[in-house]
C-alpha positions in Angstrom: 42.9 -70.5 -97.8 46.0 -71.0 -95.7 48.2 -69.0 -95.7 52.1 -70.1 -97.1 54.3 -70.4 -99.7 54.2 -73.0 -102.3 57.3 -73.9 -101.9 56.9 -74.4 -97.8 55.8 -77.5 -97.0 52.6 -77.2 -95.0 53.0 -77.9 -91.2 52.3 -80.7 -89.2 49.7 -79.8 -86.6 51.4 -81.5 -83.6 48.8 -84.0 -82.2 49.7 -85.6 -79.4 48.2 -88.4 -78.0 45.5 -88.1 -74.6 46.7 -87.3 -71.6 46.8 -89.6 -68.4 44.0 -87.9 -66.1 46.1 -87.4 -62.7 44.8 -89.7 -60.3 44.8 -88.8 -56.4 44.8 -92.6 -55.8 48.1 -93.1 -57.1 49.6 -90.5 -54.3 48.0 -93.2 -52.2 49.0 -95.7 -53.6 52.6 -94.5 -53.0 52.6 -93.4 -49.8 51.4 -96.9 -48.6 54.2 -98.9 -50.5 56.6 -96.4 -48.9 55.5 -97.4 -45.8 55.4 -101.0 -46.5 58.7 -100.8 -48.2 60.4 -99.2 -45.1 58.9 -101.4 -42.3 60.2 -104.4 -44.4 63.8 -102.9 -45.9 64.4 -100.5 -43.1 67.2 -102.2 -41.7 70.7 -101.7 -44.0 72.7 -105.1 -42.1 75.1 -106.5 -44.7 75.2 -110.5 -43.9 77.2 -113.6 -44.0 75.8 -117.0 -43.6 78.9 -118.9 -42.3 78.8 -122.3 -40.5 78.8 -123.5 -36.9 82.0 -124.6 -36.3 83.6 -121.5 -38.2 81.5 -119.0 -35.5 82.8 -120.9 -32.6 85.8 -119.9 -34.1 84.8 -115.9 -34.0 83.8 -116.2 -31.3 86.5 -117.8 -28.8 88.9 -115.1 -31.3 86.7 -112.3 -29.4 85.3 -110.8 -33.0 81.7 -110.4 -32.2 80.0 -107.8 -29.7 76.6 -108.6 -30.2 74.5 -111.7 -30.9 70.8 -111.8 -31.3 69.2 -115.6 -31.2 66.1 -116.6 -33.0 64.6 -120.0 -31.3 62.0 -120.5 -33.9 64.2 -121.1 -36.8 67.5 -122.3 -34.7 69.2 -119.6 -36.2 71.5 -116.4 -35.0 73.2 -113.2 -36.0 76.5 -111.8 -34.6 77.2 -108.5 -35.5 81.0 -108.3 -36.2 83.5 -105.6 -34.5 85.1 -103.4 -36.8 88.7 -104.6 -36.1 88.1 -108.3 -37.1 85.9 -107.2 -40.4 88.5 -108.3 -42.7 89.1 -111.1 -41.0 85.4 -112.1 -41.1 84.8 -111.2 -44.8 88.0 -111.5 -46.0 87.5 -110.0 -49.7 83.8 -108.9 -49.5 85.3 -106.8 -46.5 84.9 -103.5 -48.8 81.0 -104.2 -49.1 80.5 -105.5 -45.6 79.0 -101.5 -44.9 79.1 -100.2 -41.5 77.0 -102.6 -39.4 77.9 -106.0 -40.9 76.7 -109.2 -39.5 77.0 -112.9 -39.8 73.9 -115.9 -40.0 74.4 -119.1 -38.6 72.6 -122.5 -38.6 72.7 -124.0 -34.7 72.1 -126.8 -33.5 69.4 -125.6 -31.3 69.1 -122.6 -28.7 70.1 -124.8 -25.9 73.6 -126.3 -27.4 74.6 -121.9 -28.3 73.8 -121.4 -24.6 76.4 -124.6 -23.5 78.8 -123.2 -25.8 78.3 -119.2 -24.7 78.6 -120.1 -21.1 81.7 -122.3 -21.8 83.4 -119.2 -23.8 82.4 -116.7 -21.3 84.1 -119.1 -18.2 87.3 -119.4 -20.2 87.9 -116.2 -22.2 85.9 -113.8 -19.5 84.0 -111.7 -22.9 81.0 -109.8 -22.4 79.3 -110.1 -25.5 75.3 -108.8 -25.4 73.5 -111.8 -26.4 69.4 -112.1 -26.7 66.8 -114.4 -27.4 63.8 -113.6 -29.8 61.2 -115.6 -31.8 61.5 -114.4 -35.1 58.2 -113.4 -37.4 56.5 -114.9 -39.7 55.6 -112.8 -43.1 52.4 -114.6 -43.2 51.9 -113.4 -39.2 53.1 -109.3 -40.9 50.7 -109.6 -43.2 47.8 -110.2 -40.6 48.8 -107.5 -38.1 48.2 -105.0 -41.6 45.1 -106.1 -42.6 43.1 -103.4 -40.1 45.2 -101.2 -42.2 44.8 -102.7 -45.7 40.6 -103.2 -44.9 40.7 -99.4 -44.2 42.9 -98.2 -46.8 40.7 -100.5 -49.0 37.1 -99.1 -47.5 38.4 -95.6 -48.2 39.5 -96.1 -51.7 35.7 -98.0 -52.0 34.0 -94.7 -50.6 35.8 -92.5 -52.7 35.5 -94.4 -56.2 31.4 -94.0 -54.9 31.2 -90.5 -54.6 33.6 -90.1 -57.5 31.1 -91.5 -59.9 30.4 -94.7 -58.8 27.3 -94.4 -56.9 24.2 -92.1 -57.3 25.6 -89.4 -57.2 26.8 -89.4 -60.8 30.1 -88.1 -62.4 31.3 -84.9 -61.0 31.6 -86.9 -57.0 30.0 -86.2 -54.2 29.3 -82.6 -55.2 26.8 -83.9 -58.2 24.3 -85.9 -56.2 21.4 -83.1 -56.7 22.6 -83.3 -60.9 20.0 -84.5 -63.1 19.9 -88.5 -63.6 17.7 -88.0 -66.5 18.9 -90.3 -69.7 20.0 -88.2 -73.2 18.6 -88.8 -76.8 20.0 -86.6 -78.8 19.4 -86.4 -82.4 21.0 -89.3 -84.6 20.9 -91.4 -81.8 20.5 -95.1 -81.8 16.9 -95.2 -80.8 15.0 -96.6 -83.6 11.4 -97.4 -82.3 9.1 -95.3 -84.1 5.0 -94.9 -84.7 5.0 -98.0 -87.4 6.5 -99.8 -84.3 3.1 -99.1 -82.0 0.4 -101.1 -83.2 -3.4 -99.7 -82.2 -3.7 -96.3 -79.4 -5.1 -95.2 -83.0 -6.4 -91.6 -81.0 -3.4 -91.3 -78.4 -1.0 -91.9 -81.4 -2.9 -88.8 -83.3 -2.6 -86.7 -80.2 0.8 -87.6 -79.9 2.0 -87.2 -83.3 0.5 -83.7 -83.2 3.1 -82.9 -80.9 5.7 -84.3 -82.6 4.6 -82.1 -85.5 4.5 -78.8 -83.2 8.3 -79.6 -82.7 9.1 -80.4 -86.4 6.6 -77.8 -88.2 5.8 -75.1 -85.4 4.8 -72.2 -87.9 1.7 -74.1 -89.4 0.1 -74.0 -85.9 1.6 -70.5 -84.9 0.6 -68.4 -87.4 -3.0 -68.7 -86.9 -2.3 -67.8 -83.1 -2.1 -71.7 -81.6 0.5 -72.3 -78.9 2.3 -75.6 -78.1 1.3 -77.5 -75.6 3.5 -77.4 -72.9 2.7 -81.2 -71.8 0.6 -84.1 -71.9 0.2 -87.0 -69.5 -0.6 -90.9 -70.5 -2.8 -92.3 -68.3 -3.7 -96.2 -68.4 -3.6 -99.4 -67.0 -0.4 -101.1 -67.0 0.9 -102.8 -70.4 -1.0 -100.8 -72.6 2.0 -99.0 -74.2 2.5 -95.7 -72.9 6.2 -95.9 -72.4 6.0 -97.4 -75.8 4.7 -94.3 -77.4 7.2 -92.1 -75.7 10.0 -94.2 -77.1 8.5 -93.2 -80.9 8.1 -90.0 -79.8 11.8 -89.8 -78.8 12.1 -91.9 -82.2 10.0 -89.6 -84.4 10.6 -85.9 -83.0 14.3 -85.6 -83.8 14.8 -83.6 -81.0 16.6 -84.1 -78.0 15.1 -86.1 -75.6 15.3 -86.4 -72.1 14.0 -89.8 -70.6 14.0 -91.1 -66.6 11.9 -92.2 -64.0 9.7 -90.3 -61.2 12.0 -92.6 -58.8 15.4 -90.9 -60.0 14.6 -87.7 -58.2 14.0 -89.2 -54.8 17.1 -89.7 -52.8 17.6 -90.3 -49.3 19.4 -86.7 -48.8 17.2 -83.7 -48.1 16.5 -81.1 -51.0 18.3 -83.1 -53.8 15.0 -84.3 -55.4 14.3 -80.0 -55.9 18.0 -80.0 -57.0 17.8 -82.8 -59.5 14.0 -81.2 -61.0 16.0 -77.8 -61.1 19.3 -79.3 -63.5 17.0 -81.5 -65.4 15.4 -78.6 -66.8 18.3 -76.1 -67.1 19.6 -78.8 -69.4 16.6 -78.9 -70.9 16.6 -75.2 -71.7 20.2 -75.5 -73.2 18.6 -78.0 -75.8 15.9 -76.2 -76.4 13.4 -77.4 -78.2 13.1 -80.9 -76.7 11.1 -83.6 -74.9 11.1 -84.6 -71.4 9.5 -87.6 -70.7 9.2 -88.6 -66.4 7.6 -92.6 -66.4 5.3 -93.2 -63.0 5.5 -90.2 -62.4 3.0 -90.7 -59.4 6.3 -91.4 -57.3 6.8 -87.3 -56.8 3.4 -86.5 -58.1 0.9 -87.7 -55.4 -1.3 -85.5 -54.0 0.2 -83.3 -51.0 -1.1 -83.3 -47.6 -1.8 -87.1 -47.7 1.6 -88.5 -46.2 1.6 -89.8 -42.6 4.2 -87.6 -41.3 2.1 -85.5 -39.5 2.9 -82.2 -41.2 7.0 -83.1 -41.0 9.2 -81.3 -43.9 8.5 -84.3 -46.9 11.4 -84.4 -49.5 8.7 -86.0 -51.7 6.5 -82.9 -51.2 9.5 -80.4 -51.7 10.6 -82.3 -55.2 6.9 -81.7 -56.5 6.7 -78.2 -55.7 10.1 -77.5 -58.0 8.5 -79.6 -60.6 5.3 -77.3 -60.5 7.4 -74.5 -60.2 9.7 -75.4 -63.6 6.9 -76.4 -65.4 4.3 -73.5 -65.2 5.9 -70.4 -63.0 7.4 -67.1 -62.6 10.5 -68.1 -65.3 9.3 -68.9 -69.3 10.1 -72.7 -70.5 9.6 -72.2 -74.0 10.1 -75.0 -76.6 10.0 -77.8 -73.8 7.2 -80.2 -73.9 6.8 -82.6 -71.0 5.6 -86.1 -71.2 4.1 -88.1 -68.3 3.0 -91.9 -67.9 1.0 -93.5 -64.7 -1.5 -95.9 -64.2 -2.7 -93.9 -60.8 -3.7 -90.6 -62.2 -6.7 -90.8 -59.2 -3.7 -90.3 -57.0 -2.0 -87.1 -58.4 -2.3 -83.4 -57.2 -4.5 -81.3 -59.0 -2.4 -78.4 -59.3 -0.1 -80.7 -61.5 -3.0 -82.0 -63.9 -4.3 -78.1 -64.6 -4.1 -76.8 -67.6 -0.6 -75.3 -68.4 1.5 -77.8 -67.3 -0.3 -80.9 -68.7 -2.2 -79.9 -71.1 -3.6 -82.9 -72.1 -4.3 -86.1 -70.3 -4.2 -89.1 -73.1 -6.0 -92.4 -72.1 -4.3 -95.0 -72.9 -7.0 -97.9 -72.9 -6.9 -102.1 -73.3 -7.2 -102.5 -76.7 -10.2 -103.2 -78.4 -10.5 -106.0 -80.9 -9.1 -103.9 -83.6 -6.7 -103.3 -81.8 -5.6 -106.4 -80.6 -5.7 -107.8 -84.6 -2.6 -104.7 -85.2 -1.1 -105.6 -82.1 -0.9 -109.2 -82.9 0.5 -108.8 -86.6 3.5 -106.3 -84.9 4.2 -109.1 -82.8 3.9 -111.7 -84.4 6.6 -110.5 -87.4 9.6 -112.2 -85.5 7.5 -116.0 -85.1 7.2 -118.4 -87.4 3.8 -119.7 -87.6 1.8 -121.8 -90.1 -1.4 -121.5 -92.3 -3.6 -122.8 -89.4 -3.0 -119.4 -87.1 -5.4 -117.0 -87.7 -4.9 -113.5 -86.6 -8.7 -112.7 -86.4 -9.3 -115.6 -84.4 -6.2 -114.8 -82.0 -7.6 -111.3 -81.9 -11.7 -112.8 -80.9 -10.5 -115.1 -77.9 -8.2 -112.7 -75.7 -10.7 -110.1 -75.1 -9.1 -107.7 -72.0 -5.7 -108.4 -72.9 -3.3 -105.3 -72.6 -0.9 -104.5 -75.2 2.4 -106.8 -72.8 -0.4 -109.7 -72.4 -0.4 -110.4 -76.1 3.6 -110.1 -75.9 3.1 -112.5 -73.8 1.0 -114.8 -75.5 3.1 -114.6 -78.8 6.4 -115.6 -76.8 4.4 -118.4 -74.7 3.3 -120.0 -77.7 6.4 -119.7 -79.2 8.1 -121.4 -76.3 5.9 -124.0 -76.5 5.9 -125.4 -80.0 9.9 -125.0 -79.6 9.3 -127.6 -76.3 7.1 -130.2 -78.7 9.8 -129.6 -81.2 7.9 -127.9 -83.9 9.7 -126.0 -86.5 7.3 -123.7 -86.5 4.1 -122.2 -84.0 0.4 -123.4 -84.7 -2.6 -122.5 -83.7 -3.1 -125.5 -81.1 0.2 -123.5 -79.3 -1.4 -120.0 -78.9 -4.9 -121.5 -77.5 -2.4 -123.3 -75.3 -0.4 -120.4 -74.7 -3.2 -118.4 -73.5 -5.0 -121.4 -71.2 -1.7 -121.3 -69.4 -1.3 -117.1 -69.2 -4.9 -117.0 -68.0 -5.4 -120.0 -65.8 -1.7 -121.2 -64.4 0.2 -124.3 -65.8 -2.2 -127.5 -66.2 -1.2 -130.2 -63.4 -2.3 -133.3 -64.5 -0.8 -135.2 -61.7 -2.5 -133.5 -58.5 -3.9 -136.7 -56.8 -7.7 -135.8 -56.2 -10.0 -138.6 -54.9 -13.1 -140.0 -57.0 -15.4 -138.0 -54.5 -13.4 -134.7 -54.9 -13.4 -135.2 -58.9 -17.4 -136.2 -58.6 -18.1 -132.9 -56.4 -15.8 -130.8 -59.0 -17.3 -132.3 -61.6 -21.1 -131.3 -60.0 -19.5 -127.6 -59.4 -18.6 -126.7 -63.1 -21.6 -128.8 -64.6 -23.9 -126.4 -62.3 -21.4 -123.2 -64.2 -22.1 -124.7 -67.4 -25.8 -125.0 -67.5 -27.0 -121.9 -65.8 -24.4 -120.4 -68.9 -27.0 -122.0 -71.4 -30.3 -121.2 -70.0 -29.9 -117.4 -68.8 -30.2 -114.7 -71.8 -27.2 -112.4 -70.4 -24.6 -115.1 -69.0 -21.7 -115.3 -71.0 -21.5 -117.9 -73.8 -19.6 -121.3 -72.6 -16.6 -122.6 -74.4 -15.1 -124.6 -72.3 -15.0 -126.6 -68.8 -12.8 -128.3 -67.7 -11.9 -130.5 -64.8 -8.2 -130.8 -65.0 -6.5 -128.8 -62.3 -4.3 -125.3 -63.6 -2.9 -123.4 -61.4 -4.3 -123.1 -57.9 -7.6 -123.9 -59.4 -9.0 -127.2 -59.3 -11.2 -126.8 -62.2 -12.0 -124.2 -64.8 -14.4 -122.6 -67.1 -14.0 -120.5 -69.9 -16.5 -118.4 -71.8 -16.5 -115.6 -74.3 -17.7 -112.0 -73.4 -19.5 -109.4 -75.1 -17.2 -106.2 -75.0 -19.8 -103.9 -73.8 -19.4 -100.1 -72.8 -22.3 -100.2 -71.0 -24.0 -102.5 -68.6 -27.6 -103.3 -67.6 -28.8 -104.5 -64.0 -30.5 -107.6 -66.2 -27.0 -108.4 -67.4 -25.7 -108.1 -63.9 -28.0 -110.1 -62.4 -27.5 -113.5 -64.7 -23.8 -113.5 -65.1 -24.3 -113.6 -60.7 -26.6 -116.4 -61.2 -24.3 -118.4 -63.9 -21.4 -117.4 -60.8 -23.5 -119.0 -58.0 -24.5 -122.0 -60.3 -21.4 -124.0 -58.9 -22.5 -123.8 -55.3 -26.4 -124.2 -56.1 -25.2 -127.6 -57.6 -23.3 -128.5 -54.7 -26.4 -128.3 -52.7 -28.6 -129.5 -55.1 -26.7 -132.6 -56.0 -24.1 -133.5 -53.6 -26.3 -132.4 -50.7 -23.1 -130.6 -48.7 -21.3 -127.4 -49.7 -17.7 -126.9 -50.2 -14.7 -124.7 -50.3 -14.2 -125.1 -53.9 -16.9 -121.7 -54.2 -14.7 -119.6 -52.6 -13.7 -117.6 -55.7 -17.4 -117.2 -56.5 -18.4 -115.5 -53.5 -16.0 -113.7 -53.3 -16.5 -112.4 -57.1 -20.4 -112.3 -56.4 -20.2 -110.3 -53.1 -17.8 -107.4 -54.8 -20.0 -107.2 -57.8 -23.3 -106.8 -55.1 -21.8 -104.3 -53.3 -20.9 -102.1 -56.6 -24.7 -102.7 -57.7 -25.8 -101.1 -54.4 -23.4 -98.6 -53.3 -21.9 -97.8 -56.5 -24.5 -98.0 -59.1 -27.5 -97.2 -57.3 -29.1 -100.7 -58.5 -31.2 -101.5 -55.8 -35.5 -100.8 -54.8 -35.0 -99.8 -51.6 -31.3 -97.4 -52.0 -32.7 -95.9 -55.7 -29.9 -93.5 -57.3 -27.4 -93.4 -54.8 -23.6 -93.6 -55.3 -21.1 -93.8 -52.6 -18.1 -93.7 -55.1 -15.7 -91.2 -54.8 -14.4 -91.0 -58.2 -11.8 -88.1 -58.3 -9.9 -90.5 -55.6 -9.7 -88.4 -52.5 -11.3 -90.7 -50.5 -13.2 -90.2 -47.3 -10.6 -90.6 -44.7 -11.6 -92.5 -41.8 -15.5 -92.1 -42.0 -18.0 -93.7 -44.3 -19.9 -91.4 -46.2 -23.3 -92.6 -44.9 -25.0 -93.6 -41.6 -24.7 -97.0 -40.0 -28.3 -97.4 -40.3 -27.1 -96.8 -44.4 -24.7 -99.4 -43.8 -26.9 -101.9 -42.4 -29.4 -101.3 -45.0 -26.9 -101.9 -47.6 -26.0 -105.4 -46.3 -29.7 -106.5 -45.9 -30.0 -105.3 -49.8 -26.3 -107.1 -50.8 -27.8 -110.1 -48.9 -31.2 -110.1 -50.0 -29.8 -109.9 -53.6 -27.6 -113.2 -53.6 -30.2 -115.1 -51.8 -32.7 -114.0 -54.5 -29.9 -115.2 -57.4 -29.1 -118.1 -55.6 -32.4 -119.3 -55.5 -33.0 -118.7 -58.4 -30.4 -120.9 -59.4 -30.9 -123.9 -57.7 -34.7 -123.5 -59.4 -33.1 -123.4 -62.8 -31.1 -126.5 -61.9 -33.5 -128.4 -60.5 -35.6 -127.9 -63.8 -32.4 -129.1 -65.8 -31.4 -132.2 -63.2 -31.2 -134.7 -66.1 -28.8 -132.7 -68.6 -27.0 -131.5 -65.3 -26.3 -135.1 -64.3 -25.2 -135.6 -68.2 -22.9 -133.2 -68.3 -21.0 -134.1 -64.8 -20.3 -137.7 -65.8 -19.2 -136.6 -69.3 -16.8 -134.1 -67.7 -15.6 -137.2 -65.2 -15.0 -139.6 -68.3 -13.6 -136.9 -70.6 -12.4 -134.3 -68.1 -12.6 -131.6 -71.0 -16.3 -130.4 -72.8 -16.8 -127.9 -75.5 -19.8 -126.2 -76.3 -20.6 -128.6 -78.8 -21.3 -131.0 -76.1 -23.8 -129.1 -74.6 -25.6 -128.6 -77.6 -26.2 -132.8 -77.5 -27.2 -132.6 -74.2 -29.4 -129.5 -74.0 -30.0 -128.8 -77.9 -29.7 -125.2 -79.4 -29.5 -122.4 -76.6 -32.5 -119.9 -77.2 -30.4 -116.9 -76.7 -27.8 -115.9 -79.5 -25.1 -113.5 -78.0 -23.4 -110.6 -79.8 -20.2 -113.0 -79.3 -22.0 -116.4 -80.9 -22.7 -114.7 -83.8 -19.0 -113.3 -84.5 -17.9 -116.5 -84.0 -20.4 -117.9 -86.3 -18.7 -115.8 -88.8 -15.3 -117.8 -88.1 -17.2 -121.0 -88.5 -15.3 -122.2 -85.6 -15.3 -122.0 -81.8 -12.2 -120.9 -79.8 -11.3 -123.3 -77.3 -9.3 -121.1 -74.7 -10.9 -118.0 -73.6 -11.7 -117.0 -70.0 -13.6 -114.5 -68.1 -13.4 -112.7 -65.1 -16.4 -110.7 -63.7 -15.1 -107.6 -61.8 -15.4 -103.6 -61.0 -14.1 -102.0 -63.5 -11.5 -99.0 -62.4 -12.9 -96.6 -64.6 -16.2 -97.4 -64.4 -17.0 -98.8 -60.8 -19.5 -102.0 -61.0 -18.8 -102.9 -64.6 -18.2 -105.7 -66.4 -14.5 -106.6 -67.9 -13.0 -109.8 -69.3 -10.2 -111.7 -67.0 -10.2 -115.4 -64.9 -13.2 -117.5 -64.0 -11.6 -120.5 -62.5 -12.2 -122.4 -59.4 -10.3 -122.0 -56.2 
């Protein structure tokens, strides 16, 4: 309790109100209106403007010694002599000071210099006269602008290093502080695990780190240790920076969030300066979380810049980062989190165990995950009865986590341009026709031969799709240009993990089909192929030198999968090299031929199909059940869709290497260039 008297009345603590931080700039800002103040006020001449005929007067009465003409302005001043001040001022003779002075209007320079000479004939005075141009204020101000721009840069530079630039708050002195961003506990960050829809296994690994931090005993008292870090690997948009955030959300620890980017700088050592705060701060919050996004900015493998063995600040920033977060000292109770999409790329001695502990994949959702990720974001649209999240999830296989952002907003955007109160289904098939394949052009002038020879090229697509076992099942093809395609066709994939060479081998056929009905048909070839061959040859070349796929190179990989690389040398002969061409080559010419056979067999439904897609310029896959009947083959992806008892109408497919897994087969863009 306090101690006084009842009767005292208790005292008022004397709060006073916050002080003005002193500010060098004012100092400045002084010393420059000084100066200012006495090049303009400097003089202390007390005046009198008195008229022309009235200085005559003064004059011829001998009570001026000194007159100073300004021609500009056809004006003068005569300074008075001290015997004839009263005379001059009469009553303001007390104020007139010591130097007083009178202003006249002239006529002109010319008529003061008749009169002078007159006066000086008759009365003999010898009164100091001169002739100046006076100056004008406008003229003052432009002879101190050197001195305002410098007075201006310097007050720039300083406000810079004083907290306005990179170098943070404390000036010039804190450009190696930490840049790192500070959650504390109760802060506003309100993303959390509800808020991250599928990552069903990273989520578990990273909620068991959030439970270290909240419950540490359960784990330590039958001899477990935290783990000291874990890194997110993935492709982009899959949500790793997401699951940090509900980390940072969940923990309820402090949290320490920036980019591998903030520790580069331009000067030498501050990257090592700015790993070095970051984690003394860290240690004064212990336990916490720091969490470094792309972190392959300072993490990439040393010894692989082009400097030619120079000092690298790059180099010097990861070996304090290795140093804080496994060496001589003890960092107990901080974990660090990492995201990148180029772990291939990082040094080894940063992914050991001990400093990342883990290594999380972060995958493209699977179609589980795509149905979670599509109810999350679709809780702010407004749609109708007709959308069907199951059906949403079926016909954007490959999408990433930000791709079905996307998709959600597109479509949103659109029914809002038609002037729909609320998003259909018809808006998110056309929401993802436009993500995948560009916006539709309706009005690119193409000639009748160019729409016939289009038309050829996707019906050739369309019917090797039906007859091979393992090409993709069509949905759609189209002959209306989107994007930088002229035409399109989309189909829906199986999501396999694996791939067989039979599998392979059709989907090149189904790519080639285009061209082989160019040939066929039209009897020329054309540029509209380009994105086939291009597709085809990449896909070859995995087969061969990546997945060992071929009779005469059996079980060989040239794929260097830890990402090192082989510098400037192949890792195999040129005779290897030539043999790999002939098999590449011998390969397409085999699929080729094999589809212009298949084509040739089918030349009446071919021909069908092209002048259907000239009239109607779109065909679904129930149109090529009319003109070819049931397809034999009955794909993993038919029968789901069977289930929906209706076909999507906007699904696309890109053939490609897979980054993980070189020569596989992944979901993306099949149009036409």
């Amino acid at each position: 309790m306090d101690n006084y008297n009842k009767g005292d009345k208790p005292k008022t603590p004397n709060i006073k109100g916050p002080k003005m931080p002193f500010n060098l700039y004012w100092v400045y800002l002084i010393v420059f209106a000084a100066i200012i103040g006495m090049y303009f006020f400097s003089d202390n001449t007390v005046t009198k403007e008195v008229p022309w005929s009235d200085f005559q007067g003064y004059v011829k009465n001998n009570s001026v010694n000194k007159i100073i003409v300004d021609r500009k302005n056809s004006t003068l001043k005569a300074f008075v002599r001290e015997d004839s001040v009263k005379s001059v001022f009469k009553g303001d003779a007390e104020r007139a000071g010591t130097n007083p002075a009178i202003v006249v209007r002239i006529p002109s320079a010319d008529k003061f210099a008749d009169f002078y000479e007159k006066v000086r004939a008759e009365y003999k005075y010898d009164i100091d006269v001169s002739y100046e141009d006076s100056t004008n204020p406008l003229e003052i101000l432009v002879g101190f602008l050197p001195v305002i721009l410098i007075f201006g840069l310097f007050i720039y530079m300083m406000r810079r290093m004083s907290g306005g630039g990179s170098g943070g708050g404390g000036g010039v002195f804190s450009v190696g502080k930490s840049k790192a961003q500070l959650y504390d506990k109760g802060s506003d960050l309100r993303v959390t695990f509800k808020d991250v829809a599928g990552l069903s296994e990273a989520k578990e690994e990273i909620e068991e780190i959030v439970e270290f931090l909240k419950n540490p005993s359960r784990y330590t008292e039958i001899g477990g240790k935290i783990p000291k870090g874990a890194l997110l690997v993935g492709p982009p948009g899959t949500g790793k920076t997401l699951l940090a955030k509900a980390v940072a959300g969940e923990a309820n620890v402090p949290f320490f969030s920036l980019s591998g980017s903030d520790f580069v700088e331009m000067f030498v050592g501050v990257g090592a300066s700015r790993v070095r705060d970051l984690f003394k701060q860290a240690k004064e919050k212990s336990p916490c979380i720091i969490f470094i996004d792309e972190i392959d900015a300072i993490g990439r493998a040393r010894g692989r810049n082009l400097n030619m063995g120079s000092n690298d600040e790059r180099e010097n920033t990861l070996n304090q980062l290795l140093t804080e977060m496994d060496g001589f000292g003890t960092n107990s109770g901080i974990i660090i989190l990492a995201a990148t999409n180029r772990a291939d790329i990082l040094d080894k001695a940063l992914l050991r165990a001990g400093r990342f502990d883990r290594q999380i994949t972060v995958d493209l959702p699977d179609l589980n995950d795509r149905k979670e990720i599509f109810k999350v974001h679709l809780r702010p649209v407004k749609i109708d009865d007709s959308v069907d999240v199951e059906f949403l999830a079926r016909q954007t296989p490959g999408f990433s986590g930000a791709d079905i952002a996307n998709v959600c907003n597109e479509a949103a955007l659109i029914a809002a341009r038609k002037g729909k109160k609320v998003v259909q289904k018809d808006d998110f098939t056309n929401a993802v026709d436009r993500i995948i394949g560009g916006l539709e052009k309706k009005n690119k002038v193409t000639t009748l031969d160019e729409r016939k020879t289009i038309a050829i090229h996707e019906a050739g697509h369309a019917t090797l799709s039906w007859f091979l076992q393992y090409a993709n099942p069509l949905v759609k093809v189209t002959i209306v240009p989107r994007g930088k395609a002229l035409g399109a066709a989309w189909y829906l994939p199986e999501e396999r993990q694996i791939t067989t060479k039979e599998q392979m081998l059709d989907e090149m056929c189904a790519l080639l089909g285009g061209r082989a009905a160019e040939e066929v048909f039209v009897g020329h070839i054309s540029s509209g192929a380009a994105n086939d061959l291009e597709r085809v040859t990449k896909q070859a070349y995995a087969m061969i030198s990546y997945l060992g796929m071929s009779e005469k190179l059996p079980n060989l990989s040239y794929y260097d999968s830890s990402g090192e690389g082989y510098g400037f040398t192949k890792p195999y002969s040129e005779e290897t090299a030539l043999l790999i061409d002939k098999e590449v080559q011998s390969m397409i010419n085999e699929q080729y031929e094999r589809a212009k056979h298949l084509l040739r067999e089918h030349a009446d439904g071919h021909e069908k199909l092209a002048n259907l897609l000239i009239t109607e310029e779109v065909i679904f896959a129930d149109d090529l059940k009319k003109v070819f009947g049931e397809r034999q083959w009955v794909s993993r992806s038919e029968e789901i869709l069977k289930e929906t008892e209706e076909l999507p109408t906007d699904i696309e497919i890109e053939i490609k290497k897979d980054e993980d897994a070189p020569g596989m087969i992944a979901a993306g863009d099949q149009s036409e260039e």
